[in-house]
C-alpha positions in Angstrom: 0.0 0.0 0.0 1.5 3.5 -1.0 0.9 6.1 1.7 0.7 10.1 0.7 2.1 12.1 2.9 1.0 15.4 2.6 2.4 18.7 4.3 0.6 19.2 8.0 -2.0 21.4 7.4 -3.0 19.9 4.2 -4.2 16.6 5.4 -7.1 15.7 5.3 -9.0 12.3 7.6 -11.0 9.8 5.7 -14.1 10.9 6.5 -13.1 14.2 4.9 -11.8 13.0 2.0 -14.9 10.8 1.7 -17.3 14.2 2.2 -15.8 15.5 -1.1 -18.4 14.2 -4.5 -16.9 13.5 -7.9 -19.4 16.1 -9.5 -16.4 18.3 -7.7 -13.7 17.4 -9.7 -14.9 19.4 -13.1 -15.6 22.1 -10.9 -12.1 22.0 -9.1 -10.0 21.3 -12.5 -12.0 24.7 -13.7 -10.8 26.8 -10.5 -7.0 25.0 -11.3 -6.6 26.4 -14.7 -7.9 29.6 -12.8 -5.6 29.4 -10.5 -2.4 28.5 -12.9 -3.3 31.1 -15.2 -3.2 33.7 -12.5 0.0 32.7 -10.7 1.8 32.4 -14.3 0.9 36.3 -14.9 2.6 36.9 -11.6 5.3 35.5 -12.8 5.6 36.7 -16.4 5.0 40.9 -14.4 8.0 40.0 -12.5 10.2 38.7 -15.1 9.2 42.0 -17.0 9.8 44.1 -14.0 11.9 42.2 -11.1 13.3 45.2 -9.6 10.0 47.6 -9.3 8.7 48.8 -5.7 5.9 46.1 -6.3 7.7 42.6 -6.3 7.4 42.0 -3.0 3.7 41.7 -2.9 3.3 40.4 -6.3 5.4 37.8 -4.6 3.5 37.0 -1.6 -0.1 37.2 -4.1 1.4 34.5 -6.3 2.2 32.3 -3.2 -1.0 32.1 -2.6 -2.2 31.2 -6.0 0.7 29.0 -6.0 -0.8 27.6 -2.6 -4.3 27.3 -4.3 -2.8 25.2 -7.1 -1.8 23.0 -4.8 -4.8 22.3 -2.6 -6.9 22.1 -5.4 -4.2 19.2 -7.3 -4.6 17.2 -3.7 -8.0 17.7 -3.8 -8.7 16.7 -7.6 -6.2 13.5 -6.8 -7.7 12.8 -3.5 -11.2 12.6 -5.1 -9.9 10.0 -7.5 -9.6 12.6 -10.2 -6.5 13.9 -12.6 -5.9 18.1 -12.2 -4.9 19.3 -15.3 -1.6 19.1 -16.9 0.1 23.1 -15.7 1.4 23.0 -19.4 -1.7 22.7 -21.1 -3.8 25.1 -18.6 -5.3 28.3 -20.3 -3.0 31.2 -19.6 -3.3 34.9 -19.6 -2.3 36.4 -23.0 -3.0 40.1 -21.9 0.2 40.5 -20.2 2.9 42.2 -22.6 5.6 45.0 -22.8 5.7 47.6 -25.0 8.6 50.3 -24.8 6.8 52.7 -22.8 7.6 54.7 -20.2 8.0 52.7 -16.9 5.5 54.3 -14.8 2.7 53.7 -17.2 4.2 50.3 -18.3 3.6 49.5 -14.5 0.0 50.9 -14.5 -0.7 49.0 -17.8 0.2 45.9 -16.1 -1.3 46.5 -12.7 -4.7 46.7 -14.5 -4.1 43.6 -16.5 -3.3 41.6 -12.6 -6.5 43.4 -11.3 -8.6 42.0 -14.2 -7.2 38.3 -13.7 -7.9 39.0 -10.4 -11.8 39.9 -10.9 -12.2 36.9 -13.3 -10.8 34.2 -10.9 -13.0 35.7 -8.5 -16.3 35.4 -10.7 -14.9 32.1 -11.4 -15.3 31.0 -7.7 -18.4 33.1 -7.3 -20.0 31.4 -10.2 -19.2 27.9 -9.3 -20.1 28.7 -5.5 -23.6 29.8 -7.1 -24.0 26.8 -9.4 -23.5 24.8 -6.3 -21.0 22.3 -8.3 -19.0 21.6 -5.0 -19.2 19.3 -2.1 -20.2 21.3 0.8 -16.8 21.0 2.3 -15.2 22.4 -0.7 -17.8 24.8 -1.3 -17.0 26.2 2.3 -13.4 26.0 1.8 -13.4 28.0 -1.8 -16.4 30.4 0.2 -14.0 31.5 3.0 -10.4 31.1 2.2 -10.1 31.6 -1.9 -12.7 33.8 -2.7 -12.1 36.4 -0.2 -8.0 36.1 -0.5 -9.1 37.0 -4.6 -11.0 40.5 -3.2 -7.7 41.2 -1.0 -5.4 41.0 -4.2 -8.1 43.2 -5.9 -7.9 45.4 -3.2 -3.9 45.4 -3.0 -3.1 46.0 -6.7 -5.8 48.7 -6.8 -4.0 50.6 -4.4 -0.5 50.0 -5.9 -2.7 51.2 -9.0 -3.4 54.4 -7.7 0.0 55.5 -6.6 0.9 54.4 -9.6 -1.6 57.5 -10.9 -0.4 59.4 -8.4 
């Protein structure tokens, strides 16, 4: 028998893992390519700009997309499901350079983050309205990634508006 360990706080007892429906995992593979689409214009904003003022919270946001990746990949697997292959996941195309000046170049792609931003989080609001999840993953995308989503919106906003300044 091969055993899974799993970090600490991502474990999950039997009877949890039991709670969780296969209906989810359509649902859960749709909130991963989300998810890997978002982190992946984090990282392509700081390979454009790794030494703005910014990087240190575009850092921590994509950690926690990062983070989401990979409870939603235990919990696709744990459900008996496959999450989708990180190379073939949609990604963001809005995200380029052009040679302008560096101020707007930042407010250009601080607008780009805050629309990824609001779609991931219609994405969760939509699938928390369809009802699609278990009600232990419906509760878990309800008070952890869904709200984390409004708290990027709110962050890059404000960046965006000294940015203006």
């Amino acid at each position: 028998m091969t055993t899974l360990l799993l970090p600490t706080n991502l474990r999950e007892s039997s009877d949890r893992i039991d709670a969780l429906a296969r209906p989810d995992l359509d649902g859960m593979n749709d909130l991963l390519r989300q998810e890997i689409a978002v982190s992946d214009a984090y990282r392509r904003v700081m390979e454009l700009m790794p030494h703005d003022r910014c990087v240190g919270e575009w850092i921590r946001i994509r950690s926690e997309h990062q983070r989401a990746v990979t409870m939603l990949a235990i919990r696709i697997r744990l459900t008996g499901g496959e999450p989708v292959d990180p190379s073939r996941a949609w990604r963001m195309s809005a995200l380029t350079m052009f040679s302008i000046r560096p101020k707007t170049a930042l407010a250009s792609l601080l607008r780009d983050l805050i629309r990824a931003e609001e779609h991931l989080a219609r994405c969760y609001e939509e699938i928390l309205e369809a009802q699609e999840l278990s009600s232990e993953a419906h509760e878990f995308a309800r008070a952890d990634f869904l709200p984390r989503c409004r708290e990027h919106i709110a962050v890059l906003s404000r960046l965006h508006e000294e940015c203006d300044a």
